[in-house]
Structure formats: structure tokens, C-alpha cells
C-alpha positions as a Markdown table, in Angstrom:
| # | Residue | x | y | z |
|---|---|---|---|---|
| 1 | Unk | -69.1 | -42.9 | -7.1 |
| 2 | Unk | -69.7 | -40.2 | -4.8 |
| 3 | Unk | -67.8 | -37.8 | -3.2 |
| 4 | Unk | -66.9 | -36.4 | 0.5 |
| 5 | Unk | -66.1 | -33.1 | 1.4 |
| 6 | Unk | -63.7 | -34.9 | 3.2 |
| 7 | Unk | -62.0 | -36.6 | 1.2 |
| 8 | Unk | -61.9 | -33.9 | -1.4 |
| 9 | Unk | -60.2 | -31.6 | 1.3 |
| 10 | Unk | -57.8 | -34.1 | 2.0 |
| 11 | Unk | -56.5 | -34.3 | -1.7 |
| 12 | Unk | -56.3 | -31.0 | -2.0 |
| 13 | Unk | -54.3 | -31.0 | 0.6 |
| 14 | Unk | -52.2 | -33.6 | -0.4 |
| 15 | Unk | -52.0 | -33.1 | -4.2 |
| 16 | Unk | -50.9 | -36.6 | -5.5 |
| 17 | Unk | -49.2 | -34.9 | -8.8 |
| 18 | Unk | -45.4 | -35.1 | -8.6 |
| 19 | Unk | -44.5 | -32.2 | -10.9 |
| 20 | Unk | -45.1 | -29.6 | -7.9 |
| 21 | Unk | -43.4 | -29.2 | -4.7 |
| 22 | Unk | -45.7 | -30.9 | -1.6 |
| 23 | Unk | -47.7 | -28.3 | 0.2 |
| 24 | Unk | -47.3 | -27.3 | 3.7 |
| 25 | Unk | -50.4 | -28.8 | 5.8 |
| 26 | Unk | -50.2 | -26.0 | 8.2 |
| 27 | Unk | -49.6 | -22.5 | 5.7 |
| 28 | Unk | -50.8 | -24.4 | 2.7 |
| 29 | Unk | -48.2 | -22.9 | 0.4 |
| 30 | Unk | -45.2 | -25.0 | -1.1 |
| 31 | Unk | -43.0 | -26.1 | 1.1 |
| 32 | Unk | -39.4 | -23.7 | 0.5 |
| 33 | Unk | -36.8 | -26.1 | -1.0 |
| 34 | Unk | -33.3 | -26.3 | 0.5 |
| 35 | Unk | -31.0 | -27.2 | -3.1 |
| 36 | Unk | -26.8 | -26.3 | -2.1 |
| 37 | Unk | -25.9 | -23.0 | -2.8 |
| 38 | Unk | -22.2 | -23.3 | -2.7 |
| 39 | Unk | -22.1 | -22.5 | -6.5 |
| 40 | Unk | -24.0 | -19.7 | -6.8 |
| 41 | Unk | -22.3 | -18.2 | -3.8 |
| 42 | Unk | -19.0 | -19.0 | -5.3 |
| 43 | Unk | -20.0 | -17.5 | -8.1 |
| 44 | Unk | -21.9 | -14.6 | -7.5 |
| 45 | Unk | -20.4 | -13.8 | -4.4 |
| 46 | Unk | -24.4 | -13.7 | -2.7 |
| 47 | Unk | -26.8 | -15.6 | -1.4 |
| 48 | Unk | -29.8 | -16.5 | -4.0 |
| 49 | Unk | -32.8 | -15.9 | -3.0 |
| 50 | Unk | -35.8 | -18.0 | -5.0 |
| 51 | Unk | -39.2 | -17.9 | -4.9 |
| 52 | Unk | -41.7 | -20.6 | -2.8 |
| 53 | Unk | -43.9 | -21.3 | -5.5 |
| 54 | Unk | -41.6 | -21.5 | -9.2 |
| 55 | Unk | -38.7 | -23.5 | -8.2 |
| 56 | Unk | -38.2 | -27.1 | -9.4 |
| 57 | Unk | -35.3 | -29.1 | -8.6 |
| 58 | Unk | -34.6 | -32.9 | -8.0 |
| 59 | Unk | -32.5 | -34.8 | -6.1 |
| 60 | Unk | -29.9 | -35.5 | -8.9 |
| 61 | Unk | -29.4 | -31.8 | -10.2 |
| 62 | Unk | -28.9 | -31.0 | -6.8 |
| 63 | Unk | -26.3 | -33.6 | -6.9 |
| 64 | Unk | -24.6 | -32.0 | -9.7 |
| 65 | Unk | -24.5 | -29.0 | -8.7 |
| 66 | Unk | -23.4 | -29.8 | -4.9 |
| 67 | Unk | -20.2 | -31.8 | -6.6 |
| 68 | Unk | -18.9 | -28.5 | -9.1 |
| 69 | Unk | -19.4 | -26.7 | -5.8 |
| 70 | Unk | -16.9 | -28.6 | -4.3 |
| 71 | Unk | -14.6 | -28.2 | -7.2 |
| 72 | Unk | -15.0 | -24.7 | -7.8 |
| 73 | Unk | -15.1 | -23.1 | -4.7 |
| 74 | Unk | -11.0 | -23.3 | -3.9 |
| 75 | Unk | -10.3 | -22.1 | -7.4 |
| 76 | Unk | -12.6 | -19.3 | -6.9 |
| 77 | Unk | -11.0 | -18.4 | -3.9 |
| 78 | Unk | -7.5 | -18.5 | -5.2 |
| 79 | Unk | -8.4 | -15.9 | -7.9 |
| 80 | Unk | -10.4 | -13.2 | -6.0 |
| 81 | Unk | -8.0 | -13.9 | -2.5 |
| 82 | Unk | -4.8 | -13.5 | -4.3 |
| 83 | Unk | -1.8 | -12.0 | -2.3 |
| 84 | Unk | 0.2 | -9.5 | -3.5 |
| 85 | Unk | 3.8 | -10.4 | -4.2 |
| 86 | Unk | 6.6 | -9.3 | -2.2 |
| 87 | Unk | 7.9 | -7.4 | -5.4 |
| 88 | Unk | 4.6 | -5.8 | -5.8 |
| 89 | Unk | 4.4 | -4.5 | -2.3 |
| 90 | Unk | 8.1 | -2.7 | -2.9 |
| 91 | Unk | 6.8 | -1.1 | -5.5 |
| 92 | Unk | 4.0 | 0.7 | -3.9 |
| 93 | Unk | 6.5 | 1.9 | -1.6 |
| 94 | Unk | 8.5 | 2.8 | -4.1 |
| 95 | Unk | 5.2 | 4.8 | -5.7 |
| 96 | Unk | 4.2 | 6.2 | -2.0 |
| 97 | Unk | 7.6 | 7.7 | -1.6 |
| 98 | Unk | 7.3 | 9.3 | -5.0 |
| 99 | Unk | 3.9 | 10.9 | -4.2 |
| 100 | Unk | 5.4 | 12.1 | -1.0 |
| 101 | Unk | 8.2 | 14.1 | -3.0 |
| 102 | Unk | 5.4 | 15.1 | -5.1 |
| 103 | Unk | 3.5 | 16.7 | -2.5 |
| 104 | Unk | 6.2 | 18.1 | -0.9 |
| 105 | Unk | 7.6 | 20.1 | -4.4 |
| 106 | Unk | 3.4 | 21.3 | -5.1 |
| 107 | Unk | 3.6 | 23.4 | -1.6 |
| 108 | Unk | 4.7 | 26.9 | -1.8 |
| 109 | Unk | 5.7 | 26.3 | 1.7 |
| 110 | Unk | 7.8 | 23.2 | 1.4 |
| 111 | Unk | 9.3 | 23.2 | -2.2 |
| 112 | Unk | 13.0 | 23.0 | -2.7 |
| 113 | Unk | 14.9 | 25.2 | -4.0 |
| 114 | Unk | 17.1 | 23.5 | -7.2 |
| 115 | Unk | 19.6 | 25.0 | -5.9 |
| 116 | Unk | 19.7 | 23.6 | -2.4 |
| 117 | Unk | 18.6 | 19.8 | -4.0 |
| 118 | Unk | 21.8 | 19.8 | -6.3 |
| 119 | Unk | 23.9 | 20.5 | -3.5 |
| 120 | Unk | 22.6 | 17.9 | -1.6 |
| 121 | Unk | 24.7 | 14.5 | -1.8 |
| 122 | Unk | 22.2 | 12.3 | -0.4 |
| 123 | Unk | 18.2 | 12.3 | -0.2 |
| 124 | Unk | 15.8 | 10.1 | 1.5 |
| 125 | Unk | 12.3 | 10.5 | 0.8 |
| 126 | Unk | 9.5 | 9.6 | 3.3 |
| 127 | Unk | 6.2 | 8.8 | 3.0 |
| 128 | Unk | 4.1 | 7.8 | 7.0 |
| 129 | Unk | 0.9 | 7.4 | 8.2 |
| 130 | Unk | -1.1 | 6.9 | 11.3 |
| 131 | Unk | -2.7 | 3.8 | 12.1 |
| 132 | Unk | -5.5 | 4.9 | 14.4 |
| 133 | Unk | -4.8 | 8.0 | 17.1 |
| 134 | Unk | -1.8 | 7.6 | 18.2 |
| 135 | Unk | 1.3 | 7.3 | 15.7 |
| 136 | Unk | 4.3 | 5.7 | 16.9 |
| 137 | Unk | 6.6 | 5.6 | 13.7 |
| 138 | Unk | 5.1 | 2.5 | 12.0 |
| 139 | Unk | 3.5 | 2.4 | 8.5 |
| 140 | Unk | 5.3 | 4.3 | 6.1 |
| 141 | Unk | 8.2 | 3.7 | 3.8 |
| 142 | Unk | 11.4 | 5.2 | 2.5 |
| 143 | Unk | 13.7 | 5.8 | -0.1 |
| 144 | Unk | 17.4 | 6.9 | -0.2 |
| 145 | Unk | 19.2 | 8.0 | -3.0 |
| 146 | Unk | 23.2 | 9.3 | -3.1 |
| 147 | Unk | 25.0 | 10.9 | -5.1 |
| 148 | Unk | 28.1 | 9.4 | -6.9 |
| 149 | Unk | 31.1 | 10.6 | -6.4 |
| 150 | Unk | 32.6 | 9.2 | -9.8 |
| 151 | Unk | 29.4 | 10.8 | -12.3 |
| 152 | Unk | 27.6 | 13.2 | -10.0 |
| 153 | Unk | 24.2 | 11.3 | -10.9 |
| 154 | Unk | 21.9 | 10.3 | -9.0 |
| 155 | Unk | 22.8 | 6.9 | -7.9 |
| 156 | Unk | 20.4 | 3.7 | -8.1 |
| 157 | Unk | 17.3 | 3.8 | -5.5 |
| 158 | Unk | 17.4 | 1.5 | -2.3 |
| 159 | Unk | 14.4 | 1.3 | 0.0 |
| 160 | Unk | 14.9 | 2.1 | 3.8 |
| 161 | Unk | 12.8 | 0.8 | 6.9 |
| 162 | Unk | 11.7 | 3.8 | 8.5 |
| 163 | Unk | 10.3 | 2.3 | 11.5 |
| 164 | Unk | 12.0 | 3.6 | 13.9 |
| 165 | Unk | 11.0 | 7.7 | 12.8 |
| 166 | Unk | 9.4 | 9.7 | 15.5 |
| 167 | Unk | 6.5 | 12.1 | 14.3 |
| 168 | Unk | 5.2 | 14.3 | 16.0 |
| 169 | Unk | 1.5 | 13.9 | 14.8 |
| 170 | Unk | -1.3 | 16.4 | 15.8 |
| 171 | Unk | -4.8 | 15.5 | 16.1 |
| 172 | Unk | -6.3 | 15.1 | 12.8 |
| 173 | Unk | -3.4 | 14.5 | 10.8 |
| 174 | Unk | -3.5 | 11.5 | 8.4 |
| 175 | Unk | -0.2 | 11.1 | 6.8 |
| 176 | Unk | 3.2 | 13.3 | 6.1 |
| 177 | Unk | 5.2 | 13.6 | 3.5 |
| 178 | Unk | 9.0 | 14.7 | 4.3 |
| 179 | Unk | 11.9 | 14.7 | 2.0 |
| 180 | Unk | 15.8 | 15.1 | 4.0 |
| 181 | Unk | 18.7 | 16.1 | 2.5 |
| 182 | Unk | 21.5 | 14.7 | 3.3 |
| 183 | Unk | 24.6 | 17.1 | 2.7 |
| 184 | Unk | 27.4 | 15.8 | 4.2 |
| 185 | Unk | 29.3 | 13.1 | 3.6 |
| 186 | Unk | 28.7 | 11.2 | 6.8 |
| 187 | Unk | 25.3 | 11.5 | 6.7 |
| 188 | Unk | 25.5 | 9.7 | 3.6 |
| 189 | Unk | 27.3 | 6.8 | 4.6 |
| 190 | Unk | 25.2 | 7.2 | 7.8 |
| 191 | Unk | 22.0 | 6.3 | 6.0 |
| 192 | Unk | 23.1 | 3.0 | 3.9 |
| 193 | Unk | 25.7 | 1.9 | 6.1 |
| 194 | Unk | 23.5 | 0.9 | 9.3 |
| 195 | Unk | 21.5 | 2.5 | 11.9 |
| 196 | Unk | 20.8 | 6.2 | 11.0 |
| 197 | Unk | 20.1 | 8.4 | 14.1 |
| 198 | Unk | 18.3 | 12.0 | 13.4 |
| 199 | Unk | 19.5 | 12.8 | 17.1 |
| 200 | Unk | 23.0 | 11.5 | 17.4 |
| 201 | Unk | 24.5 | 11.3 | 13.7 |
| 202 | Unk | 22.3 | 13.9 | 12.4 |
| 203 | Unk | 20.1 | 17.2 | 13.5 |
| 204 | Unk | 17.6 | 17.4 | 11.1 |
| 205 | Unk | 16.8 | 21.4 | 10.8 |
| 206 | Unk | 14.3 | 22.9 | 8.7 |
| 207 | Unk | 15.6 | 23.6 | 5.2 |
| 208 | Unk | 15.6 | 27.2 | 3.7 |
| 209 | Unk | 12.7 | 28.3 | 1.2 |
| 210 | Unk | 15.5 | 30.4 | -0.7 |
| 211 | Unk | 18.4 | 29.5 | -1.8 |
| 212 | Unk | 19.5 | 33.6 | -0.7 |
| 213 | Unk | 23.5 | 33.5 | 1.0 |
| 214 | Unk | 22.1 | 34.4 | 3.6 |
| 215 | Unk | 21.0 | 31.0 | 4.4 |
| 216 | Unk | 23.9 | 29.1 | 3.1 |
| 217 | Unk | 25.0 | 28.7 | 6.6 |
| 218 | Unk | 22.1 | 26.4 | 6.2 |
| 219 | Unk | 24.4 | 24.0 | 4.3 |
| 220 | Unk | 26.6 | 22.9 | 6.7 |
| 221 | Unk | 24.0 | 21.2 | 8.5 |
| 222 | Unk | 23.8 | 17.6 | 8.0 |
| 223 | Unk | 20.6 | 16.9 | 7.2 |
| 224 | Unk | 17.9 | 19.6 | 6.0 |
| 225 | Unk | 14.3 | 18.3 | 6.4 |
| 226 | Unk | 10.7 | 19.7 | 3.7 |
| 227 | Unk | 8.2 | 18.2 | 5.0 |
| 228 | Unk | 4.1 | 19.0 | 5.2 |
| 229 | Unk | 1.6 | 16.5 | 6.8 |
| 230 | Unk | -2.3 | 17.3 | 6.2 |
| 231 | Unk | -1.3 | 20.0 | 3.8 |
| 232 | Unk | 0.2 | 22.3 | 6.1 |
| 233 | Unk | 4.3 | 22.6 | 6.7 |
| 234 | Unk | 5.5 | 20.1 | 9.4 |
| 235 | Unk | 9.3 | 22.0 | 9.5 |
| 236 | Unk | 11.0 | 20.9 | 12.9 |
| 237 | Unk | 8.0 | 18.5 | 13.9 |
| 238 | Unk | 10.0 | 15.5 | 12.6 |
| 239 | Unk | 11.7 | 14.3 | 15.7 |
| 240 | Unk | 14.3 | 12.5 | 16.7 |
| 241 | Unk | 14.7 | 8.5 | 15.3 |
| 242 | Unk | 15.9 | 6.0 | 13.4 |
| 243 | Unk | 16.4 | 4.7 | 9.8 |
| 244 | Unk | 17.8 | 1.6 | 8.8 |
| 245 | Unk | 18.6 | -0.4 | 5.7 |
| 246 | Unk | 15.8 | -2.6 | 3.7 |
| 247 | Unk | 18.3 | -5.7 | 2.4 |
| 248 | Unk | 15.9 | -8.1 | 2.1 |
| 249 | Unk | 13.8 | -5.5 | -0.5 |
| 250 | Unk | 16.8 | -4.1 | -1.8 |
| 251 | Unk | 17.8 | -7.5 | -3.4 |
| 252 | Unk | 14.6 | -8.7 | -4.4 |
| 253 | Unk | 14.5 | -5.1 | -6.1 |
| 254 | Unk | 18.0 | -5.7 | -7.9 |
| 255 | Unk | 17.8 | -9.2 | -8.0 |
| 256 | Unk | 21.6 | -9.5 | -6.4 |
| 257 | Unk | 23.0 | -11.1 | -3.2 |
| 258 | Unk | 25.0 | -7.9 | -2.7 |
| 259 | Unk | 23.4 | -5.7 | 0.4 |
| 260 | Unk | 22.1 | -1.7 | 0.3 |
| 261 | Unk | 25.6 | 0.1 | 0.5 |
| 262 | Unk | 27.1 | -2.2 | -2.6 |
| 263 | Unk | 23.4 | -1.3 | -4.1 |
| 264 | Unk | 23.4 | 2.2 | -3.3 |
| 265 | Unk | 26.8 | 3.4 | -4.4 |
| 266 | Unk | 27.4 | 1.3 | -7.6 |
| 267 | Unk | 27.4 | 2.2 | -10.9 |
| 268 | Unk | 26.9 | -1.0 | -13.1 |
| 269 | Unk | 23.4 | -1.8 | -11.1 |
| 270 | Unk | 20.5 | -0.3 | -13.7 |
| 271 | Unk | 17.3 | 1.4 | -12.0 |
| 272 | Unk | 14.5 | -1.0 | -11.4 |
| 273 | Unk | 11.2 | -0.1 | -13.6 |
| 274 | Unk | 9.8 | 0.3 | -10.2 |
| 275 | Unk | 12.0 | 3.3 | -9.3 |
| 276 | Unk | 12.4 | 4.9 | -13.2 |
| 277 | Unk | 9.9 | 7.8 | -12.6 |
| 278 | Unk | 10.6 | 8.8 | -9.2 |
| 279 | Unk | 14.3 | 9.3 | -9.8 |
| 280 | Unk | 13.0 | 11.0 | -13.2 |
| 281 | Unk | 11.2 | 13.3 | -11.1 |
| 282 | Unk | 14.2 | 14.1 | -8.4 |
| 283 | Unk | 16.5 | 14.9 | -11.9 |
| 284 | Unk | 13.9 | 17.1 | -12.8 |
| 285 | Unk | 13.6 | 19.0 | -9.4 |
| 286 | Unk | 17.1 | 20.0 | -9.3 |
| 287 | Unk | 16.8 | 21.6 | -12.8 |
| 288 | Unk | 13.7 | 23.4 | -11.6 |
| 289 | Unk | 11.8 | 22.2 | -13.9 |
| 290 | Unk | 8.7 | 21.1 | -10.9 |
């Protein structure tokens, strides 16, 4: 029998065997298949990309692999889209306030004295930063720390909400890093009690570099402040504000239904492995040993 051009075109065009992909009439090529790629997204995290010609897939694989989609995909995104617990977010606080104190005790300009830290009988340690240009005292936290009267120890770490801290932030600056000393005793039960004002229960002065007698007039303030934010020496720049109590963290931290002050002045409550190396690292200050 003879053949056409015609009709040999047309089967070429149309290609009657089943174990390739139809071809485009228009381009000629194989037409680009269109298999589920919730899977391999899941997966991988990206969007496949497969060549026109090599890729062979029927409708039943595609089935298949469409219906572990489904079932995959929400136990994928429960693994990589985990949320932190409320316990794990204290304890970056905790850690942020310890780097702050860190900082402050590497600067020259900031450091304090051993002597001046062991007559303090309260500190709260501050770590803030800016969100964007302008700073209005959110994002930051804060630890207090007093003094027992029964031991002179260091007593067990509570967390503060230092939310309502002014800052006076110049252009450029990032974060700061300020540690006060509380040295009186009002200021103490100031800061776990309630609402601690900077500008009404406290004036927060710069603290002395040396602990020389001529600067132990310095003491009788209530509150001394080292700060530095950007790496350079913040002093007075920490205006006035407010700290207050963190209950709710405080007794996830202690696992208690007892509030901050209880916390804060006990002496049966043991440190939290959270808090261990930052009150380490205030012990060591005030034997000079940073």
C-alpha cells in the first residue's frame, strides 16, 4: 500500500505509541505535564522543576503521590513551624540580660568596681533594643537580683518587665546594655514590690569608675546606673521610667504559685538552670575576678 505525505505528516504528528507524552500540534514538543507537587514542596521546601521531554508519570502515581501530600504536609509544618515555649522564651531573656552584664564589665568605661557591686543590695540588669527609628522603651528584658539580708548571697533571679524604660536612643544605636545598682533599701523593695519609678522613687546617677572615697558620696544615692549602648558609655542617658514585676515568668520560672517578692527574697527557692551562669558571673564580678 502506498503512502501520502499527508498522512505520514499527520502521524508524526500524532504519534499513536502510548509510552511518550502527546506532542504539542502547534510547538511540536511534548506537551509539559502538570503531576501535584505538594510532596516535593513539603519536602524539599521548593518547587521542582522537570524537564519537557524525560518525565513519565500516570494517572495512578499521581494519585499516590497527591494522597501522602495530603498526609504529610500538616506534619511537615508542625516540625519546621514550631513555637517556642513560654519557658524557652524566659530563658533567652534570661541569656540577653547576662550578655548585657557581660558587655557592660568588658568596657573600660563602664566596668564596676568590686567594690561598689558588693555594696550594692540590689541589681537589675537590662538588656533593650530599638525596633525601627524610634525607641519608645519596648523590646528588651530584665533581671533583678537582691541581696539577703539573712546570708548576704545573692538571692534567686526574678525577671522584670521593663517596658516602661525611657532611652534616650541616638541615631544609629542598636541596642544598650545597662546594669543599676540598687543601694538602698527602698529601692530594693521598690523594684519587686510594684511599680518602680527611676524619677520618683529613684534618681538613677551615673556610677563612679573608682571606687576612690572621694566618690563614696556616690553611695548614698539610690540607684547608680553602667550602662554603654553601641559600644560607647550611655551614663545619665537612661531617663526617667518604669519597671515592674514579671509574675506570670517568675512562676513558670520557679514552678510556684507564690508572686516575685516571695521569689525574690526567699531562701528555700533553688536557682533555675536558666539563671545558674548569670548569677555565677555577678558572684564573680564582685570578687573582681571579670
Amino acid at each position: 500500500m502506498r503512502r501520502t505525505a499527508s498522512s505520514t505528516s499527520r502521524r508524526s504528528r500524532h504519534p499513536t505509541n502510548t509510552g511518550t507524552l502527546p506532542l504539542n500540534p502547534r510547538s511540536g514538543l511534548h506537551a509539559r505535564p502538570k503531576p501535584p507537587y505538594g510532596l516535593l514542596i513539603a519536602i524539599s521546601g521548593k518547587i521542582p522543576c522537570f524537564p519537557r521531554r524525560t518525565l513519565h508519570m500516570n494517572t495512578f502515581a499521581n494519585r499516590i503521590i497527591l494522597a501522602l501530600a495530603v498526609l504529610l504536609a500538616p506534619a511537615t509544618t508542625a516540625v519546621y513551624g514550631a513555637k517556642k515555649t513560654f519557658r524557652e522564651k524566659l530563658a533567652e531573656k534570661i541569656a540577653s540580660c547576662e550578655y548585657s552584664f557581660e558587655v557592660v564589665m568588658s568596657k573600660e568605661s563602664s566596668r564596676i568596681p568590686p567594690q561598689v557591686l558588693r555594696e550594692a543590695k540590689g541589681i537589675i540588669i537590662v538588656h533593650m533594643y530599638r525596633a525601627g527609628f524610634v525607641f519608645g522603651g519596648t523590646g528588651g528584658s530584665a533581671v533583678f537580683m537582691a541581696r539577703l539580708p539573712q546570708t548576704g548571697d545573692w538571692g534567686p533571679p526574678v525577671l522584670l518587665d521593663p517596658g516602661g524604660v525611657n532611652v534616650g536612643f541616638q541615631a544609629g544605636v542598636k541596642e544598650i546594655n545597662a546594669v543599676f545598682l540598687l543601694m538602698t533599701d527602698e529601692a530594693v523593695q521598690a523594684a519587686y514590690t510594684g511599680r518602680f519609678d527611676l524619677g520618683a522613687d529613684a534618681v538613677a546617677v551615673a556610677g563612679p569608675k573608682y571606687a576612690e572615697r572621694e566618690n563614696f558620696d556616690l553611695f548614698k544615692a539610690p540607684v547608680l546606673v553602667y550602662s554603654t549602648y553601641g559600644g560607647l558609655f550611655a551614663g545619665a542617658s537612661i531617663k526617667t521610667g518604669w519597671i515592674t514585676p514579671y509574675d506570670r515568668a517568675n512562676r513558670e520560672l520557679y514552678n510556684t504559685a507564690f508572686g516575685t517578692p516571695e521569689i525574690a527574697m526567699s531562701t528555700w527557692f533553688q536557682v533555675p538552670p536558666e539563671a545558674r551562669s548569670l548569677v555565677a558571673r555577678v558572684k564573680a564580678a564582685e570578687k573582681g575576678k571579670i
